[in-house]
C-alpha positions, 0 to 999 in steps of 0.5 A, a space after each residue: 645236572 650234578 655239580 661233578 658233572 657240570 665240572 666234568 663237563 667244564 674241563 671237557 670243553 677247555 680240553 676241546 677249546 686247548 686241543 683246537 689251538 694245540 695247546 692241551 698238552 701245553 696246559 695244567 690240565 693235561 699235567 694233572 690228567 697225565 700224572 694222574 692217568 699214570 698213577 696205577 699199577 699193571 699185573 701183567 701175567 701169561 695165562 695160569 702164572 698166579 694172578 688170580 691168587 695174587 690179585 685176590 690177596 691185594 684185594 684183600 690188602 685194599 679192603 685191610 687198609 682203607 677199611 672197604 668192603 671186599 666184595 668192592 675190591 674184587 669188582 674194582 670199585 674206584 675211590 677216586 677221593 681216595 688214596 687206594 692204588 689202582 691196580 689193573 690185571 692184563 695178560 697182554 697177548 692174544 693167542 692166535 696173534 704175533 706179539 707185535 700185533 696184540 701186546 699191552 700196548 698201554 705199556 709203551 705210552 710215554 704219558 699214560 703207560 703204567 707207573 709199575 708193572 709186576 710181571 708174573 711167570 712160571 715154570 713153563 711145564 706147569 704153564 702147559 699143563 695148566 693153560 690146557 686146562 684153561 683152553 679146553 675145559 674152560 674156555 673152550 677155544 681148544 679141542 685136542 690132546 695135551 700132546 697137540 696142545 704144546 706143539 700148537 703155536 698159537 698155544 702152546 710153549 712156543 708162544 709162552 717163550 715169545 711172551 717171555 723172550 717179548 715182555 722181558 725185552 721191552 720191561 727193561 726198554 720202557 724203563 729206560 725210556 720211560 721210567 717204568 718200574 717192574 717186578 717179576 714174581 715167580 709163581 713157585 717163589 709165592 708158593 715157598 715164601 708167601 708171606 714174603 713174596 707178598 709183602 714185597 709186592 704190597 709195598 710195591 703197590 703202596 699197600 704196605 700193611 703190618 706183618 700180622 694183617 699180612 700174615 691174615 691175607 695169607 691164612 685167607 689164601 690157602 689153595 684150599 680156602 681158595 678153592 672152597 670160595 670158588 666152589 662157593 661162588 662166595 663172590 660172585 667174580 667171574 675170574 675166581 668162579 667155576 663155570 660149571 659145577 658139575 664138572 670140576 674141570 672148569 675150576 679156575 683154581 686147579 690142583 696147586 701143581 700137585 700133579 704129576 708131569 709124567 700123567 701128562 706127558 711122554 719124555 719126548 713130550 718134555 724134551 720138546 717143550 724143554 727144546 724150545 726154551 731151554 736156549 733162551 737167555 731170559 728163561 736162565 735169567 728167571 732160573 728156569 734153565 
């Protein structure tokens, strides 16, 4: 048996001899596990806010900085002897479920929750329009119009108003418990400002890089380069691949909100999904009111 695994069976069985007395979370151990364990960070997004463009510039960030291949940091490959932050991507909610039932849970664990979160959102018009795609096209757990797509609560805009009206919630209530950072970035605000936006983040998650890598990472990350990668499957990475290449409709990275609302939806379309959010405190707080 390797030496790693000799020690890592070791601490297992002072873990169960500690755990049998009550004294595990008593002992240097379970310190050393907790600190380590909440060491990371959580992009925590609702479908089709920018998380697959933001996780493929840390990605890049992470290859830049500690010199590895990206390919590996693509596919989350540790390092564990390392001093490369780990960064986990979640979206924290199951559509068919109530957000009290299916969340991300780990958020609320005093001692292995995230050290910070960076919690992503969009325009909730844009949302709709491009989390149908994602449902119908795909992922195929949605077969009907647009029109039925946003009347849906298990879909459409009134579960993203109970994403919002939740995680805004409870980001500012683990951060008083627990000493939990967040950072919300808006999809549209890395659109207008990508070199910035970035910048911030990086620093967020301890991948601070001088300004002309940064300034690389963000050549590197043109709608259209993004979306030649996919049509290349240049990496072979289930969430920047196109499922299927005959139909374009299945592109994870879509059109980059060019598209006309009205092509999608009839006034009263936009006055029912304008209705159901434009009450809610936390859509003024993000600017979206």
């Amino acid at each position: 048996m390797p030496c790693n695994n000799l020690n890592h069976f070791a601490k297992l069985c002072i873990k169960r001899s500690l755990n049998r007395f009550n004294l595990y979370k008593k002992s240097p151990l379970f310190i050393n596990q907790m600190r380590r364990d909440r060491d990371y960070y959580t992009v925590l997004e609702f479908p089709k806010c920018g998380r697959t463009w933001l996780r493929y510039m840390i990605n890049q960030a992470e290859s830049f900085k500690y010199d590895i291949p990206l390919i590996n940091t693509m596919n989350d490959v540790q390092y564990p002897e390392s001093k490369l932050p780990r960064v986990f991507y979640v979206h924290g909610f199951s559509p068919e479920f109530s957000l009290k039932d299916k969340h991300y849970k780990k958020l609320f664990n005093k001692y292995f929750g995230p050290n910070s979160v960076i919690f992503m959102v969009r325009n909730p018009i844009r949302v709709m329009i491009s989390y149908y795609h994602q449902c119908v096209y795909r992922n195929h757990i949605y077969n009907g119009p647009i029109n039925d797509f946003i009347r849906n609560p298990n879909y459409g805009i009134e579960k993203y108003v109970e994403y919002i009206e939740f995680y805004m919630k409870n980001l500012a209530f683990v951060k008083n418990q627990n000493g939990t950072k967040y950072k919300i970035i808006k999809y549209e605000d890395l659109q207008m400002n990508t070199f910035d936006i970035l910048k911030q983040v990086l620093m967020f998650v301890d991948l601070d890089l001088d300004d002309k890598s940064v300034s690389r990472i963000v050549e590197n990350s043109t709608f259209k380069k993004m979306q030649e990668i996919e049509r290349m499957n240049k990496f072979k990475v289930p969430w920047i691949s196109q499922f299927d290449h005959n139909d374009n409709r299945t592109a994870k990275v879509r059109n980059g909100s060019n598209e006309e609302v009205t092509s999608y939806f009839s006034k009263s379309d936009i006055d029912f999904i304008n209705s159901k959010y434009i009450n809610c405190k936390y859509f003024t707080e993000l600017g979206y009111n």
